[in-house]
N, CA, C and O atoms as CSV, one atom per row, in Angstrom:
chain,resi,resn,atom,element,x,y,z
A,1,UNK,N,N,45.247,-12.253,-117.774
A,1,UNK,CA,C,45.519,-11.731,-119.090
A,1,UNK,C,C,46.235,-10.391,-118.952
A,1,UNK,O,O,45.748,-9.326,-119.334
A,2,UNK,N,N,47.505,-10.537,-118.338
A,2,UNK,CA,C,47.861,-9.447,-118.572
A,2,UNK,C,C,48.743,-8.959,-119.603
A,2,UNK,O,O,49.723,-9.703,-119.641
A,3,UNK,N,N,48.835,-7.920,-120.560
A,3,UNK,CA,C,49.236,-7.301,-121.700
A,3,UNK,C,C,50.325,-6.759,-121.527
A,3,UNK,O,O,50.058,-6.244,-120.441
A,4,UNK,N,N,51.652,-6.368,-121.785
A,4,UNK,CA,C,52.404,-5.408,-122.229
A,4,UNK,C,C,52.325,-4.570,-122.768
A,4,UNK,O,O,53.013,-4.907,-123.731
A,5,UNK,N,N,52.032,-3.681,-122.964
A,5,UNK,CA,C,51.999,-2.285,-123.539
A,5,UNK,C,C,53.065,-1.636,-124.262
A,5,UNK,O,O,54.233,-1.646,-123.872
A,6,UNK,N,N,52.676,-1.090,-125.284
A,6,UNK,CA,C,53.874,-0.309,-126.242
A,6,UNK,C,C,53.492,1.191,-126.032
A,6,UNK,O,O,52.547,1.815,-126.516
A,7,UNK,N,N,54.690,1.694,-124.995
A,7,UNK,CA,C,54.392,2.803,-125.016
A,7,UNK,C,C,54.599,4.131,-126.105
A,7,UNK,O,O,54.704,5.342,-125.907
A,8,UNK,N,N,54.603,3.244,-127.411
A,8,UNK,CA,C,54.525,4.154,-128.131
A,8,UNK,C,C,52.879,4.397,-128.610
A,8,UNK,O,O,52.676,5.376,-129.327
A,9,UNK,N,N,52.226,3.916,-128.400
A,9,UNK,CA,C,50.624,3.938,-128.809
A,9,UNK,C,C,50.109,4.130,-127.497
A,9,UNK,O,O,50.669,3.529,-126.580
A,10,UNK,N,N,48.977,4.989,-127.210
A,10,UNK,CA,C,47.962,5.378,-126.320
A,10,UNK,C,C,47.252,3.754,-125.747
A,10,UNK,O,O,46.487,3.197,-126.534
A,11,UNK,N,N,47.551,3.058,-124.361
A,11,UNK,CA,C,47.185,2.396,-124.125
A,11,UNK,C,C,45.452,2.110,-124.089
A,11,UNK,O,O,45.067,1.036,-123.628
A,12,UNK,N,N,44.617,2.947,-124.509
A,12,UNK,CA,C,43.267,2.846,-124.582
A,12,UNK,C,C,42.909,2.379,-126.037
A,12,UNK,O,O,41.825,1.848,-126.275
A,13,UNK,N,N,43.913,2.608,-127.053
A,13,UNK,CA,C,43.715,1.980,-128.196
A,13,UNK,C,C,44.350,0.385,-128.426
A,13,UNK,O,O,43.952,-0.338,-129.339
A,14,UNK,N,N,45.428,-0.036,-127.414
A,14,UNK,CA,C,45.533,-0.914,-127.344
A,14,UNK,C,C,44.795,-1.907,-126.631
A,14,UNK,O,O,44.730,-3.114,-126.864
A,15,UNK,N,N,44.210,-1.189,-125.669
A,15,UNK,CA,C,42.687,-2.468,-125.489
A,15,UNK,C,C,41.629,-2.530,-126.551
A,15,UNK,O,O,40.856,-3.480,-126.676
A,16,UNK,N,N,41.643,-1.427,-127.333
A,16,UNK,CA,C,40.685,-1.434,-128.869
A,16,UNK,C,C,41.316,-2.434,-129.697
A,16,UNK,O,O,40.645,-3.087,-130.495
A,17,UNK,N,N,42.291,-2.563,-129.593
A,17,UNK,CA,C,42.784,-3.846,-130.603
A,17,UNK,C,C,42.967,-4.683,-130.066
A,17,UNK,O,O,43.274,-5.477,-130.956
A,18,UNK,N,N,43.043,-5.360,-128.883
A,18,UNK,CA,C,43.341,-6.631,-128.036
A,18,UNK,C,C,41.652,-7.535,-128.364
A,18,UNK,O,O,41.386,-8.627,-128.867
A,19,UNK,N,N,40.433,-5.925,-127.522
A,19,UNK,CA,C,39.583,-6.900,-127.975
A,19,UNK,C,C,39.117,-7.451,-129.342
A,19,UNK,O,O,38.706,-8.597,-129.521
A,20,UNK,N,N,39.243,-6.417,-130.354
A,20,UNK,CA,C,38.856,-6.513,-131.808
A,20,UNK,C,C,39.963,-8.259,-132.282
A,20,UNK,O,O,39.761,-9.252,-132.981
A,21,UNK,N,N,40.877,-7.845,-131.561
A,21,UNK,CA,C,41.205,-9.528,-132.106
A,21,UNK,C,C,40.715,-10.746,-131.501
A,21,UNK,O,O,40.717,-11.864,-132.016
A,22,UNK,N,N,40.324,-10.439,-130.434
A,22,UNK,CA,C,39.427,-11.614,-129.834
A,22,UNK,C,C,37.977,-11.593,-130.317
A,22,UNK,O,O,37.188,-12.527,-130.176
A,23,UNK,N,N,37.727,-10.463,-130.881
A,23,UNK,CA,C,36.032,-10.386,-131.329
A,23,UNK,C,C,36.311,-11.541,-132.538
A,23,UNK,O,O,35.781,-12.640,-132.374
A,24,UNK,N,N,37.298,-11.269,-133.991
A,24,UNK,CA,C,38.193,-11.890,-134.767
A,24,UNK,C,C,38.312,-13.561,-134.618
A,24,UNK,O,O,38.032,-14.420,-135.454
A,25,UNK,N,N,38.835,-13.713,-133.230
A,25,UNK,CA,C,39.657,-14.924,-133.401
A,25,UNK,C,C,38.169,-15.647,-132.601
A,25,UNK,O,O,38.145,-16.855,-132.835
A,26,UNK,N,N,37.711,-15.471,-132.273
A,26,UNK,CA,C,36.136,-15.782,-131.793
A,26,UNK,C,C,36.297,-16.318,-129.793
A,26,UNK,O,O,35.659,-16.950,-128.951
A,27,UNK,N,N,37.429,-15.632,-129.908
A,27,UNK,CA,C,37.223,-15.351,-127.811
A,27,UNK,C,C,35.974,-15.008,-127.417
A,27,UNK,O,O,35.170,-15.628,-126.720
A,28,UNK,N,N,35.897,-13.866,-127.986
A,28,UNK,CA,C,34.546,-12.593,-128.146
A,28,UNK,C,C,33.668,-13.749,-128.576
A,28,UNK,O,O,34.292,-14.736,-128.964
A,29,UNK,N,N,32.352,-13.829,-128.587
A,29,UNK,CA,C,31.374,-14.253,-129.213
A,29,UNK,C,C,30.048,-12.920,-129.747
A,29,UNK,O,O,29.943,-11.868,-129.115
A,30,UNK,N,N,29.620,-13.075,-130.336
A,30,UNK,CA,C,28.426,-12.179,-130.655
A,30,UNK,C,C,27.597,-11.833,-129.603
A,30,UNK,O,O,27.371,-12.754,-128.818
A,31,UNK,N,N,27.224,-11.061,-129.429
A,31,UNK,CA,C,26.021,-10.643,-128.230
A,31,UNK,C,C,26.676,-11.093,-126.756
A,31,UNK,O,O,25.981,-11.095,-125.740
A,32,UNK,N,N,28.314,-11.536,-126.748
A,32,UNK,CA,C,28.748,-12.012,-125.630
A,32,UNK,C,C,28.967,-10.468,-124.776
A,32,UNK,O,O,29.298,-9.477,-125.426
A,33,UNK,N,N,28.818,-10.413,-123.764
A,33,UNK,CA,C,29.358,-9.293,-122.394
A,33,UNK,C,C,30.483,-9.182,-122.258
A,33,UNK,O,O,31.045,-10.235,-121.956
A,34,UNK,N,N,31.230,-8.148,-122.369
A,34,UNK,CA,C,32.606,-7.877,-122.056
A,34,UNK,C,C,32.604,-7.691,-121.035
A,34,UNK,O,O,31.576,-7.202,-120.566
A,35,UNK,N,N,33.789,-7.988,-120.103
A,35,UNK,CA,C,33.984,-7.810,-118.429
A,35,UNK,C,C,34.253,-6.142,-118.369
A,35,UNK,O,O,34.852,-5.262,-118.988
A,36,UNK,N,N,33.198,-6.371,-116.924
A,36,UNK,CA,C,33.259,-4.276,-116.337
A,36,UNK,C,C,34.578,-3.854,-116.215
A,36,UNK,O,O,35.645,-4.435,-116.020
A,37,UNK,N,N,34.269,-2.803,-116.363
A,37,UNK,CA,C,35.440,-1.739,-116.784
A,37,UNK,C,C,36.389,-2.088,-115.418
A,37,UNK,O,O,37.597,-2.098,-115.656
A,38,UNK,N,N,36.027,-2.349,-114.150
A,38,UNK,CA,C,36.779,-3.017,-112.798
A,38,UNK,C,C,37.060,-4.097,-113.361
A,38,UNK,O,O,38.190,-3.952,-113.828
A,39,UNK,N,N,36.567,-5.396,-113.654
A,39,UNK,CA,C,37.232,-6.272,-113.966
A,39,UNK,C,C,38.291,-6.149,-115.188
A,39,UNK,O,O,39.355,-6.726,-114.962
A,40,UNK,N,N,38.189,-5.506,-116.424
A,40,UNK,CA,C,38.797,-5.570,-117.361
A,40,UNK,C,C,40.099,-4.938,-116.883
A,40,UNK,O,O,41.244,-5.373,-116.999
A,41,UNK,N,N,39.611,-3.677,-116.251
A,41,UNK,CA,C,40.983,-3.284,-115.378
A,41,UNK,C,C,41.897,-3.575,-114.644
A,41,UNK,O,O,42.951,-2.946,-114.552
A,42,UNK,N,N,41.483,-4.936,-113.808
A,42,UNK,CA,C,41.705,-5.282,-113.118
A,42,UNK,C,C,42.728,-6.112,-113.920
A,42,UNK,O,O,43.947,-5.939,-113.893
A,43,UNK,N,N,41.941,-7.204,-114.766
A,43,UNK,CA,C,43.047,-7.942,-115.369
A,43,UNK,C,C,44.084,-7.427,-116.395
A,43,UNK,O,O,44.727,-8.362,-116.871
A,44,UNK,N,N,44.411,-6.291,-116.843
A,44,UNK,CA,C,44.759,-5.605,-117.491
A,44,UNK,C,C,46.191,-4.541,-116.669
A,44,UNK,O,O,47.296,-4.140,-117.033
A,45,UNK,N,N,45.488,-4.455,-115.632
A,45,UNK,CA,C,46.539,-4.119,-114.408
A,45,UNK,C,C,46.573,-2.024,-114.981
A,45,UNK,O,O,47.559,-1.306,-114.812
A,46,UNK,N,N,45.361,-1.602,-115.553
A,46,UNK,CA,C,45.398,-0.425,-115.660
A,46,UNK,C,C,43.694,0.683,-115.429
A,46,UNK,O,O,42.472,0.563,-115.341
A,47,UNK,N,N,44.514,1.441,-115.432
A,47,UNK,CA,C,43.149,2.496,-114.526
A,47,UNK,C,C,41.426,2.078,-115.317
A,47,UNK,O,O,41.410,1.593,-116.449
A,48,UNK,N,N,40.630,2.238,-114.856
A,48,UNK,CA,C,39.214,1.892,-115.292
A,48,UNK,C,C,38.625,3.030,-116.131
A,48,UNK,O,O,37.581,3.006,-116.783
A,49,UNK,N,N,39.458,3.981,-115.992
A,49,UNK,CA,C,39.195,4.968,-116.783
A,49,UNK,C,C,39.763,4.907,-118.301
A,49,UNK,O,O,39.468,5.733,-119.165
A,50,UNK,N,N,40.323,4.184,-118.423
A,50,UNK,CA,C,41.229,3.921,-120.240
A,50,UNK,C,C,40.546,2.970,-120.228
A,50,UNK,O,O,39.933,3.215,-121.266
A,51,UNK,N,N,40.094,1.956,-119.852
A,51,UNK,CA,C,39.241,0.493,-120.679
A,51,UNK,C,C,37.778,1.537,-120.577
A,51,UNK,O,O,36.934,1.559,-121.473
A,52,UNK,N,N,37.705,2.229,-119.517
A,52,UNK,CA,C,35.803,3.202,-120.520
A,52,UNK,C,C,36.507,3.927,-121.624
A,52,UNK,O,O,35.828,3.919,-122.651
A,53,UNK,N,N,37.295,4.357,-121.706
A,53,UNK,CA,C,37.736,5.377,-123.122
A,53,UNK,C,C,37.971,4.349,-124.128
A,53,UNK,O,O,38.095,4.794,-125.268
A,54,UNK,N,N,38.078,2.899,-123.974
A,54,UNK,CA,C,38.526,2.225,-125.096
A,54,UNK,C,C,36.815,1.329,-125.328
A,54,UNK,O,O,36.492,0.586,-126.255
A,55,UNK,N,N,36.091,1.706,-124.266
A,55,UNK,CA,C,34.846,0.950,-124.382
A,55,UNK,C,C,34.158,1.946,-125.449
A,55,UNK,O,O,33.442,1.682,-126.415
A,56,UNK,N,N,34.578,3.076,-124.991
A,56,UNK,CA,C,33.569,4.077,-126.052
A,56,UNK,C,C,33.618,4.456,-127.261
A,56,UNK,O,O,32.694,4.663,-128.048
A,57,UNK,N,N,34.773,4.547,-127.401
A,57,UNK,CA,C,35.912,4.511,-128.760
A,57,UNK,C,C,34.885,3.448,-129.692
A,57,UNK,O,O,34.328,3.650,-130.771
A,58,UNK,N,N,34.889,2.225,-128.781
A,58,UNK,CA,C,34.381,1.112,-129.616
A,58,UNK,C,C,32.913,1.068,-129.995
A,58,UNK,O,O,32.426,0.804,-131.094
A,59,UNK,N,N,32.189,1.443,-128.631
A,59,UNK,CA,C,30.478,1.864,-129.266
A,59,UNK,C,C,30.650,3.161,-130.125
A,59,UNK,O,O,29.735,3.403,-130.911
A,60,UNK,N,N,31.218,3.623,-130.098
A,60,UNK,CA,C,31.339,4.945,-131.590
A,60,UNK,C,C,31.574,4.445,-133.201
A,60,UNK,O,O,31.229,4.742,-134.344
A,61,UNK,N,N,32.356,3.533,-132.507
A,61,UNK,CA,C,32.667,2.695,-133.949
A,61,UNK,C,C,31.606,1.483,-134.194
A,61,UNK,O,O,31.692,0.458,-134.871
A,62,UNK,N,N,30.703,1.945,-133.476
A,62,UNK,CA,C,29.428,0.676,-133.432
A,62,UNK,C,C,29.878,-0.443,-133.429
A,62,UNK,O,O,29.106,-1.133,-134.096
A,63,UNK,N,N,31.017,-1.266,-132.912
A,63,UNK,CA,C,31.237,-3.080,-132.382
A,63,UNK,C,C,30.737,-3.127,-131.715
A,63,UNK,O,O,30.769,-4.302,-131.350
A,64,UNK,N,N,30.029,-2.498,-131.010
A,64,UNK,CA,C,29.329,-2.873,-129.300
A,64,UNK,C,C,27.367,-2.846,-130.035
A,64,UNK,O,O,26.884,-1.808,-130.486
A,65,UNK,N,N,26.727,-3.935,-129.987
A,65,UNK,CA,C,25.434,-3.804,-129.928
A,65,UNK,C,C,24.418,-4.254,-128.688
A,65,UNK,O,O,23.205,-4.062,-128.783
């Protein structure tokens, strides 16, 4: 799954919306586990440090229970 990026938007918000559309389109399931910040990174092909800034972003915004 790797993404293209618009480098006009902060790539940590674009994993905030990649997953929110899979939470959406029902990829995501409820109470399902998102892959570790290494794996997500991994498939994503970017540092592990922007998928935790986009993980937290998202438990702030309470999607994460």
């Amino acid at each position: 799954m790797i993404e293209v990026f618009d480098e006009n938007k902060p790539i940590y918000k674009q994993i905030m919306d990649l997953i929110k559309k899979q939470m959406i389109s029902k990829e995501i399931l409820p109470g399902e586990k998102l892959p570790s910040l290494r794996d997500m990174s991994k498939q994503l092909e970017v540092n592990p440090n922007t998928v935790q800034r986009a993980y937290v972003e998202m438990d702030r915004d309470m999607l994460f229970y």
